[in-house]
LUMZALUM-38407 format. One record per residue (C-alpha): residue number from 1; y, x, z. Coordinates in Angstrom, 3 decimals. Each point is the difference from the previous one (the first is absolute). Layout:
BEGIN
NUM,Y,X,Z
...
***
This chain:
BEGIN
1,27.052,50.830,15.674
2,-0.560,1.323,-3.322
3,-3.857,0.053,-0.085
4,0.448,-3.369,1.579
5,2.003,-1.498,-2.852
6,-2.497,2.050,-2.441
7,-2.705,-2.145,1.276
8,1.879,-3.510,0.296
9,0.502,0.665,-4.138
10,-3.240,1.046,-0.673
11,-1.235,-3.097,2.149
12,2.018,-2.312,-1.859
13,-0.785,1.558,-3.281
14,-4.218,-0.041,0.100
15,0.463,-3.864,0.934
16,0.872,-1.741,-3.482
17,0.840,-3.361,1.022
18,1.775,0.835,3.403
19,1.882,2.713,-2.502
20,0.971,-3.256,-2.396
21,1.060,-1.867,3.164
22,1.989,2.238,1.561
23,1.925,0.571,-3.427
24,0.422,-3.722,-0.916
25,1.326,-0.488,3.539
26,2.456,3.067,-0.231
27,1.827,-1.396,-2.558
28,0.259,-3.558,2.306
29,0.510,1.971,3.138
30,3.225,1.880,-1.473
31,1.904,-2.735,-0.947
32,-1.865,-1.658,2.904
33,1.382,1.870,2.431
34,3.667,-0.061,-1.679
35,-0.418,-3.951,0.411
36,-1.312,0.410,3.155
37,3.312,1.506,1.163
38,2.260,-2.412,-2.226
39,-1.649,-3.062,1.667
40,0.465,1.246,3.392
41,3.928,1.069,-1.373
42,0.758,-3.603,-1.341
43,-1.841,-2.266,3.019
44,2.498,1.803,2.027
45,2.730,-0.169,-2.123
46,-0.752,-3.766,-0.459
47,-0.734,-0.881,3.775
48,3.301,1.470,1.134
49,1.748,-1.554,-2.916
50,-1.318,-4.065,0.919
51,-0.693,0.246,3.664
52,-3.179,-1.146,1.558
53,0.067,-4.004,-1.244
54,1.044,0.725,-3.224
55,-2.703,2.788,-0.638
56,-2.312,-2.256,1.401
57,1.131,-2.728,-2.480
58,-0.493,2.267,-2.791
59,-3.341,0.868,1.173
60,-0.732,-3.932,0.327
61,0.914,-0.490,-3.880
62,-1.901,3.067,-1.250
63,-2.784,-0.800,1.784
64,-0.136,-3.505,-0.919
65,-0.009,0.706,-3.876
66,-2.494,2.462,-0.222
67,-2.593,-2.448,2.209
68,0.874,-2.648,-2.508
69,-0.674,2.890,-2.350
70,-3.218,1.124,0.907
71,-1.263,-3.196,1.155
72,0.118,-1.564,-3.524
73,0.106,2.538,-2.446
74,-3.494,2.172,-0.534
75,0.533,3.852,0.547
76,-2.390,1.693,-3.054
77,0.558,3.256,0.596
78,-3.557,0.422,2.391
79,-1.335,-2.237,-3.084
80,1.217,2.493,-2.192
81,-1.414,3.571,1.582
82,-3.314,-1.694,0.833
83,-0.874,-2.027,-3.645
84,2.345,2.667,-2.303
85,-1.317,3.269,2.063
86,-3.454,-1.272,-0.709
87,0.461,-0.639,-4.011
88,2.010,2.931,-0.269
89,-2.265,2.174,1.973
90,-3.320,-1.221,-2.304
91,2.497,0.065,-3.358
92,0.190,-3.394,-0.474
93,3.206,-0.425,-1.698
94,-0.026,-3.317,-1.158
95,-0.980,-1.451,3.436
96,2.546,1.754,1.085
97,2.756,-1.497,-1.742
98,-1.575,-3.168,0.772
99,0.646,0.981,3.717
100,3.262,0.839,-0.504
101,0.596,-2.651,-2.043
102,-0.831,-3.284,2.498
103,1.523,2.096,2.711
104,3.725,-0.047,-1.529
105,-0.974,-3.860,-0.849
106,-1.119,-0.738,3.561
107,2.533,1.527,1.612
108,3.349,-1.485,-2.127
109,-1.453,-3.173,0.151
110,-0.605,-0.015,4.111
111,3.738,1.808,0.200
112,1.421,-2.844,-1.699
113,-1.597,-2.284,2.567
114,1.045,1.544,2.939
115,3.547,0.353,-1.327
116,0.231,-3.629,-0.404
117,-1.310,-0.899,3.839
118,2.318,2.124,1.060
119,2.694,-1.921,-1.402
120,-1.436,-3.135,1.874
121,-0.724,2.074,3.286
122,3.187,1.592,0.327
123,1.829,-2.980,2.081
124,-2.670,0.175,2.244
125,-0.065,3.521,0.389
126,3.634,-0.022,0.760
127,-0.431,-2.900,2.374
128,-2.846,1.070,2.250
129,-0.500,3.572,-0.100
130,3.505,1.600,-0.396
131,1.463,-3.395,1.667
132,3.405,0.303,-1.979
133,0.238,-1.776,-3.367
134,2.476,2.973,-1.130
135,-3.093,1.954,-0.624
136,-1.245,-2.575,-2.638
137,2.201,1.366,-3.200
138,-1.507,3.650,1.539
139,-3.250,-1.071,-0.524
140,0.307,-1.295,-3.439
141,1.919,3.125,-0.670
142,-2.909,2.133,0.963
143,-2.576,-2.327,-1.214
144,0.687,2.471,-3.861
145,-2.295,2.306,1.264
146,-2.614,-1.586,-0.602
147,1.002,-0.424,-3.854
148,0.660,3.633,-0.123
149,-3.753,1.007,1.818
150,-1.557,-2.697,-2.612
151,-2.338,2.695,-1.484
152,0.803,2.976,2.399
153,-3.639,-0.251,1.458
154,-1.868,0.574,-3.212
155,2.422,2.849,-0.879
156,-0.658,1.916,3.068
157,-3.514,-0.767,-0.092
158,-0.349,1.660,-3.456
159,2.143,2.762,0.917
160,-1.738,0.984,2.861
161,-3.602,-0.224,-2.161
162,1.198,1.982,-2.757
163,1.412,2.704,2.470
164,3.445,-0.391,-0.899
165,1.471,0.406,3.955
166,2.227,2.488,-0.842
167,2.339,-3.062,-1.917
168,-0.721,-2.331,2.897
169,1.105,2.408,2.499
170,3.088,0.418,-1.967
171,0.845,-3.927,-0.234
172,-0.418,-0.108,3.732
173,2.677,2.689,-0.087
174,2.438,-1.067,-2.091
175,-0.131,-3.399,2.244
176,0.059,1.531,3.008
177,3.217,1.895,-0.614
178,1.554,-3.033,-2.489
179,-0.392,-2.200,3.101
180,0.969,2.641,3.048
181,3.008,0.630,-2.296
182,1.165,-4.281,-0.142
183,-0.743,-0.380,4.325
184,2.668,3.352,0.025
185,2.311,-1.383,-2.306
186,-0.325,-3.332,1.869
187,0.591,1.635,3.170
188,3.119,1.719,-0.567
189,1.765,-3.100,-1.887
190,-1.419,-2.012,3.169
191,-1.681,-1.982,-2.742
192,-1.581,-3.550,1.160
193,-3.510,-0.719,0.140
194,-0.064,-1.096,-3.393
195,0.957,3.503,-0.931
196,-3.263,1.620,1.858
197,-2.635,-3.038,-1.047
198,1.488,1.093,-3.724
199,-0.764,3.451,0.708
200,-3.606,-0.928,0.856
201,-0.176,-1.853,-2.938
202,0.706,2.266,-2.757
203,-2.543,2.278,2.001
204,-2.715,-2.441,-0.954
205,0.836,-0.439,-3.467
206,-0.064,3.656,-0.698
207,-3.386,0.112,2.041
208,-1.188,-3.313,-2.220
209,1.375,0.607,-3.032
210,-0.639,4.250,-0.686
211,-3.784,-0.414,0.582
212,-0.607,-2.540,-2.626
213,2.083,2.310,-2.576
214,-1.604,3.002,0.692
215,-4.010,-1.507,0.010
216,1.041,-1.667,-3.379
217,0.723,3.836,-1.538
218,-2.959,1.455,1.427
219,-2.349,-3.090,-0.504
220,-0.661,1.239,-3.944
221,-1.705,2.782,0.776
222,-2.712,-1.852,2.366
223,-0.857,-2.832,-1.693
224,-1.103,-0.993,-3.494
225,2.738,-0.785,-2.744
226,1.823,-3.147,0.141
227,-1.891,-0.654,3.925
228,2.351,-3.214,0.349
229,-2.003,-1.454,-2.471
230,-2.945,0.521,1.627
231,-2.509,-3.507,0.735
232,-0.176,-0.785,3.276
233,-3.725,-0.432,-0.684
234,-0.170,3.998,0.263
235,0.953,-0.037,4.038
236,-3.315,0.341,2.530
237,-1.431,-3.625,0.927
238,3.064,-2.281,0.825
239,-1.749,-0.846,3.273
240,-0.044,3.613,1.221
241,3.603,0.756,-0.502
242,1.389,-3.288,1.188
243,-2.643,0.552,3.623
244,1.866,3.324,-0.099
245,3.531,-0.862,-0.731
246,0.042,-3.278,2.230
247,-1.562,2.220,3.037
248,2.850,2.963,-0.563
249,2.429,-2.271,0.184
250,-1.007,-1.820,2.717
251,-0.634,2.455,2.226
252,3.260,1.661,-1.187
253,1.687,-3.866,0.551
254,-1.739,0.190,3.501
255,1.359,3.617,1.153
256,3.564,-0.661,-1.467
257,0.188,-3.553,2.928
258,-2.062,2.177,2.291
259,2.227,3.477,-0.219
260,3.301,-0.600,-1.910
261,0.793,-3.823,1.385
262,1.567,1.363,3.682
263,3.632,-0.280,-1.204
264,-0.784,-3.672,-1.249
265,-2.037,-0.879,3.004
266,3.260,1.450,2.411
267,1.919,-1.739,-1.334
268,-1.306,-3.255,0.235
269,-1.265,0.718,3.854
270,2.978,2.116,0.596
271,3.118,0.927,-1.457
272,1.929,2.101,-2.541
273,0.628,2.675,2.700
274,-3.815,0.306,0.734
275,-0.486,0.255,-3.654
276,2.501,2.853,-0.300
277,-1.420,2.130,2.845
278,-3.627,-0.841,-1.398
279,1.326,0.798,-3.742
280,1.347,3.493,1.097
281,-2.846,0.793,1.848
282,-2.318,-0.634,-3.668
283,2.720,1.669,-1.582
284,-0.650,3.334,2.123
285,-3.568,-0.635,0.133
286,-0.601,-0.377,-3.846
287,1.933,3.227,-1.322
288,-2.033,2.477,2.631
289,-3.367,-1.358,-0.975
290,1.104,-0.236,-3.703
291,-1.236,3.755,-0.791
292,-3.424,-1.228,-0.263
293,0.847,-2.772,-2.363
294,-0.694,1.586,-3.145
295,-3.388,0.609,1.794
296,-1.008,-3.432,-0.742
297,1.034,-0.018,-3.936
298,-1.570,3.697,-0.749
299,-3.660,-0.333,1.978
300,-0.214,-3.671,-1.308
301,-1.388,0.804,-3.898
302,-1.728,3.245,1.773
303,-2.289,-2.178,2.088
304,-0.325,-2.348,-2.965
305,-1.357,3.186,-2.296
306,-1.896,1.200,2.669
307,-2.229,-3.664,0.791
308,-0.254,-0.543,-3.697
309,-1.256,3.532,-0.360
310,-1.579,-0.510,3.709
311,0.875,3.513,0.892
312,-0.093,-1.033,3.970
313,-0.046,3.497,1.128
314,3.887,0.670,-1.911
315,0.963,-3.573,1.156
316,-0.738,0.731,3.570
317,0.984,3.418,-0.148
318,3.724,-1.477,-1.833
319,0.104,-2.304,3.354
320,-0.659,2.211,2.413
321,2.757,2.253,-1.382
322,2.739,-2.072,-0.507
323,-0.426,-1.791,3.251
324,0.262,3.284,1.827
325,3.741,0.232,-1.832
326,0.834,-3.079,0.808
327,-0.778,0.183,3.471
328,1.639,3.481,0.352
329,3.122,-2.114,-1.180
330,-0.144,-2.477,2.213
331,-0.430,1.432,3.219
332,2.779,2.082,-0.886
333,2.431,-2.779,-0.775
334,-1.732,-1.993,3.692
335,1.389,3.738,2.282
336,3.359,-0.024,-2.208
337,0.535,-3.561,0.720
338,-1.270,0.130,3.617
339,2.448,2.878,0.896
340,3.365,-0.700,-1.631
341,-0.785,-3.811,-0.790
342,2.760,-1.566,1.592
343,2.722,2.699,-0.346
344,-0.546,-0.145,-3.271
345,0.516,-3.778,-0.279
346,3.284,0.019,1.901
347,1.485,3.453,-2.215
348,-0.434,-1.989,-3.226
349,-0.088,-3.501,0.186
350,2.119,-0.356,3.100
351,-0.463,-1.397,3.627
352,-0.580,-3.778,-0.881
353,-3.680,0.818,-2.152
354,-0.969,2.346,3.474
355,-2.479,-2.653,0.894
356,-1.914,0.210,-2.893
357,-1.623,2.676,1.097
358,-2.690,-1.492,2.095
359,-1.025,-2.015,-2.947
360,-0.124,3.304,-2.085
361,-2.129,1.760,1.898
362,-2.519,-2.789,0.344
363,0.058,-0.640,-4.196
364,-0.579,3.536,-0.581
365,-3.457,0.064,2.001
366,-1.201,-2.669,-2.093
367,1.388,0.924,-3.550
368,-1.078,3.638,1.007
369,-2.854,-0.971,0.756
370,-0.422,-1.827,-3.838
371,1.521,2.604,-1.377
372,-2.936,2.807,1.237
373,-2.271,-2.244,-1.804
374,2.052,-0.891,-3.209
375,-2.871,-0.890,-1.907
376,-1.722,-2.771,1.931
377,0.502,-2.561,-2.453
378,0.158,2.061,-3.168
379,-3.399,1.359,0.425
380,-1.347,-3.407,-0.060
381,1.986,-0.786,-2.586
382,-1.574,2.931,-1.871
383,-3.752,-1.613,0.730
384,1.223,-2.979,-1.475
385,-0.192,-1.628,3.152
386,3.564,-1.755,-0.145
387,-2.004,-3.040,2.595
388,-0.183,2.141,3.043
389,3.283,1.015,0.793
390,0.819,-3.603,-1.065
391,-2.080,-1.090,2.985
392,1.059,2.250,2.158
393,3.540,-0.402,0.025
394,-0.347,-3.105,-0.301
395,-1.897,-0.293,3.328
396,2.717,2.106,1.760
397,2.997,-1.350,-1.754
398,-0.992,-3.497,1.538
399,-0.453,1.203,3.678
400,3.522,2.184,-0.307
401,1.705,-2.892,-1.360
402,-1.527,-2.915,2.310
403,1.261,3.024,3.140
404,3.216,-0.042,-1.653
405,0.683,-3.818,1.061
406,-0.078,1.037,3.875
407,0.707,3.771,0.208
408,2.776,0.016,-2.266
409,1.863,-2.575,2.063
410,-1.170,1.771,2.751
411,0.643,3.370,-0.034
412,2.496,0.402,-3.409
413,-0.337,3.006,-2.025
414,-1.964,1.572,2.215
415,-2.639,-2.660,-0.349
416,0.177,0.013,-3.753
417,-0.075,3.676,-0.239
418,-3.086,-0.245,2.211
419,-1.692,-2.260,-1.966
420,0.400,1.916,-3.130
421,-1.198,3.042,1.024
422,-3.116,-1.550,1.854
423,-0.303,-1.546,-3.655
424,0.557,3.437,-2.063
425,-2.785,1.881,2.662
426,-2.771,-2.576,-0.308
427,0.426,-0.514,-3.836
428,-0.231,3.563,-0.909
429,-2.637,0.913,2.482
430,-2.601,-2.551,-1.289
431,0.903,0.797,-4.069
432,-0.370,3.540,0.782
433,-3.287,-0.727,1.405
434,-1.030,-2.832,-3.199
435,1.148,2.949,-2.416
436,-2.164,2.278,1.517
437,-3.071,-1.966,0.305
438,0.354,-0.289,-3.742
439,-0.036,3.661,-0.496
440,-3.058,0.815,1.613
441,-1.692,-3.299,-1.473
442,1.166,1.802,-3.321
443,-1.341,3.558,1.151
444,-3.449,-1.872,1.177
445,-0.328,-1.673,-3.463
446,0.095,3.560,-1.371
447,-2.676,0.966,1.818
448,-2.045,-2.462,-0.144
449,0.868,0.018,-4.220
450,-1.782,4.183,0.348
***
């Protein structure tokens, strides 16, 4: 064991950027892992404290805001590692204030937006997808979020390319235990559902709020003085970054109705009782494939060095590796889940969520399945390629949701659990096969270049 462990070191150590990863993602993983168990802690706490309807009304209003969220605000933080790790990475400090600089702008300005439909869409959302008009002043409660996330994409963005993870992994810490700590407090006063959607609140403010604080400290010593002032004229060509930044978000628009829309489209088909068994189902699902998370945010600016640099052996060699961890992971979560599953389910969150299970089971093929191969979309990303997972989510976004009209009705969560992880499988397997074409197009090119 010894001489095994010896080598595992000296393995990791000879391999520079796998070394970097693994060290970025440690310092995510801890406080990872502590979250990990917090979230599992409060969604019980929470679905034994509101009962079935209730937790699926929670879920509804959640759910509903962050769509409205997504939909109309534009997430820069895939703007930010691409355009800022490339300006950084050549020293190009004034074009990288510049990036920083219209990222904050776009960003406010497209949170303010979506803040203000919102407002307007909250009636409906009240009306037709939790079908009780006491979930309106929810909504509008929740809808502050978005204020407090205003600039939280940029911030993580630049914390992740100037290798700060070590402060990210505490914010995501300090949240996870802030909020865990509310749901407990909430469930031993037998607090109201107000109490718990407050809870989940002041979780995203601390998540929105401690990024931007902490990338505006650090931010000095990156960019030239005074960077705010910075001309616009300074950023790549205009047409570039707006192709790029209109294709992220669109793609990330399309996966959000595609994979993150079930509890919405339940309860519109359904009922809040659907959308509580199909809420605690994601809500086991999520924490046991969040390990890998961090994953995404630490090999992200490595594959963007590496294509810049168009070192393809370390980029493939970076893949290979951390795909191997991830899928170590995940099959072990898949035997865990497939022996003590349902036992585990009735022990903690009590007979009445038992029939969640089925759905569970069938989720975790699919997101395991995603999860193995974490960086489909980032790796494109990382080409610059921010167009082909647009189109290809797109594609299967439209065929899951056009299914969801007849086998949702159909055949309930079950259908809808179906769908998504058809959805998940076919997605990643064709980006996974895009990103790799570009590699050896890259590797080709360096050939043929002598």
């Amino acid at each position: 064991m010894k001489v095994l462990l010896n080598r595992f070191k000296q393995f990791i150590a000879e391999d520079r950027v796998l070394s970097r990863v693994l060290k970025n993602t440690g310092y995510l993983f801890s406080t990872t892992s502590i979250g990990l168990l917090l979230s599992l802690v409060q969604s019980i706490f929470a679905a034994r404290l509101l009962g079935v309807a209730a937790f699926g009304s929670i879920t509804i209003v959640t759910t509903f805001v962050t769509n409205v969220s997504r939909l109309f605000s534009f997430r820069m933080g895939e703007f930010i590692i691409r355009y800022l790790g490339k300006e950084l990475t050549e020293d190009n400090r004034q074009k990288a204030g510049a990036v920083v600089k219209i990222a904050m702008l776009i960003e406010g300005a497209t949170s303010l937006l979506a803040f203000t439909i919102l407002m307007l869409l909250a009636p409906f959302g009240a009306k037709y997808f939790a079908k009780d008009i006491n979930a309106l002043p929810l909504i509008q409660l929740y809808g502050f979020s978005i204020l407090a996330k205003m600039f939280s994409e940029t911030a993580t963005g630049i914390l992740q390319i100037t290798n700060r993870f070590r402060v990210q992994a505490i914010i995501n810490l300090v949240q996870s235990v802030i909020t865990a700590v509310l749901i407990f407090i909430a469930f031993l006063v037998d607090g109201s559902i107000y109490f718990v959607l407050v809870a989940y609140l002041v979780g995203k403010i601390i998540l929105g709020v401690g990024p931007v604080i902490l990338a505006l400290i650090y931010l000095p010593g990156h960019l030239a003085p005074r960077w705010w002032k910075t001309p616009l004229s300074a950023l790549p060509p205009l047409k570039e970054i707006a192709q790029y930044t209109l294709s992220t978000n669109l793609s990330g628009t399309v996966k959000m109705v595609a994979s993150e829309s079930e509890p919405l489209l339940l309860g519109y088909f359904l009922d809040q009782q659907a959308v509580g068994l199909y809420k605690l189902a994601l809500s086991i699902v999520n924490p046991l494939m969040m390990p890998i998370t961090p994953f995404i945010s630490t090999t992200f600016p490595e594959m963007t060095r590496a294509i810049v640099t168009r070192a393809w052996g370390e980029l493939r060699r970076l893949l290979k590796r951390v795909t191997l961890i991830s899928a170590a992971w995940t099959g072990f979560v898949l035997l865990v889940m497939l022996a003590a599953g349902k036992w585990l389910i009735g022990l903690f969150y009590g007979s009445e969520f038992v029939p969640a299970y089925p759905v569970t089971m069938l989720l975790l093929v699919g997101f395991g399945f995603a999860n193995i191969f974490f960086w489909n979309r980032s790796l494109l990303l990382s080409f610059g390629k921010a167009n082909i997972p647009l189109y290809v989510l797109l594609v299967a976004a439209v065929i899951k949701t056009g299914l969801a009209f007849w086998v949702v009705p159909a055949f309930g969560s079950m259908g809808e659990g179906f769908l998504l992880t058809g959805y998940l499988v076919l997605s990643t397997a064709v980006l996974v096969y895009l990103g790799l074409h570009k590699i050896r197009q890259g590797e080709r090119e360096n050939v043929e270049a002598g």
